[in-house]
N, C-alpha and C positions, 0 to 999 in steps of 0.2 A: 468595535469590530464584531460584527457577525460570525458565529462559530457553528458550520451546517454538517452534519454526520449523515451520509449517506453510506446505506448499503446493499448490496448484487442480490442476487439471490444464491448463488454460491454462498457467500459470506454465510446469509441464514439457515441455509442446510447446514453447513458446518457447526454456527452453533448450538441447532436440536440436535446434534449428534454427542454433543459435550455432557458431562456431567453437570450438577449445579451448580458444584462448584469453583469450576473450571468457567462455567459460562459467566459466573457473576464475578470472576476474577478478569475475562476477557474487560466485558462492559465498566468495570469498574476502572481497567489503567484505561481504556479509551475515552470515558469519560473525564479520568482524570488530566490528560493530555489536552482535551478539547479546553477544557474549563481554562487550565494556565497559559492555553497559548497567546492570548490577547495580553497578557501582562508579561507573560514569561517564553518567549517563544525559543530562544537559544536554548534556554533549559528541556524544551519540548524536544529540538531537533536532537539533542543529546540523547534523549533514551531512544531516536530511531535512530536503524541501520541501514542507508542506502543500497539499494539493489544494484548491481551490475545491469548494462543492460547485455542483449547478447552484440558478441562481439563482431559482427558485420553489420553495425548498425554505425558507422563514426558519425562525431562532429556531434552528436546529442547528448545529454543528461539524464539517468530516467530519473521519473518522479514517483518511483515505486519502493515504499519504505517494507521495514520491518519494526512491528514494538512487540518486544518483549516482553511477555503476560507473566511467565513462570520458568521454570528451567526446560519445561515440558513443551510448552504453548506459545506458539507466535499467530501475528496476524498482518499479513500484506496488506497494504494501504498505500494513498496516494495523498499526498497535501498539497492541495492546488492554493495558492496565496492569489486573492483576485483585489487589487490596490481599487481601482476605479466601484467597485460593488461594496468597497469595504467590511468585504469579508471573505474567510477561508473554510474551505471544504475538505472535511477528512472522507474519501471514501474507501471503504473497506471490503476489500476482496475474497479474503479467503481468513479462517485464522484455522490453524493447524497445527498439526503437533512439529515438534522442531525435526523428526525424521523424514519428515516429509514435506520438510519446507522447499527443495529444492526443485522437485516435480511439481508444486504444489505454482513455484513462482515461474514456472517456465511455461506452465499452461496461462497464465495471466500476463504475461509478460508478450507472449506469441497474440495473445486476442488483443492488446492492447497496441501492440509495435507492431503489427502485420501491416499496416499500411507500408509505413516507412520502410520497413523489413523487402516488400514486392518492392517501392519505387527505388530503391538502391539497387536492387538485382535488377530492376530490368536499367537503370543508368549506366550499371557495369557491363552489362549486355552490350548497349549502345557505342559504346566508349572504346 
């Protein structure tokens, strides 16, 4: 299995903004995540934290995690599992300090669900 790390440009503002050592603590759980997910992936999904999505969204899943860098430092991510390509893509949003994970996942979570977010409003419109 193919293990592909992409990242926003968010993502990389955020991390020239980090200390070094805060940036080579982000890179380093994230690479450590990518590496065992092929052998160890239940172990992987353990250290994320699934996102809510927001609440006028039913019947979906998000697929917008949280891993845990430090007590201080998280980073929003997505793990798309693609069977037929045989392989999975971490892409990484935002990583941020933990006071600000909230605003931090709701500007990402709005860019990412706006579709769906409009075609439920205007469904309920119709309805």
């Amino acid at each position: 299995m193919d293990v592909l790390i992409e990242s926003t440009s968010s993502f990389e503002k955020d991390l020239g903004r980090l200390s070094e050592d805060e940036k080579t603590a982000a890179v380093q759980k994230i690479n450590n995540c990518a590496s065992l997910f092929p052998t160890q992936k239940a172990d992987v999904y353990r250290k994320l934290r699934r996102l809510p999505l927001p609440s006028d969204i039913n019947g979906y899943e998000s697929s917008l995690y949280t891993l845990r860098v430090s007590q201080k430092l998280r980073v929003i991510l997505t793990v798309d599992e693609d069977p037929i390509f045989g392989q999975v893509i971490f892409t990484l949003f935002r990583v941020v300090k933990h006071d600000d994970l909230d605003k931090a996942y709701k500007g990402v979570a709005e860019s990412l669900y706006q579709e769906l977010l409009h075609h439920d409003r205007e469904a309920a419109r119709i309805s």
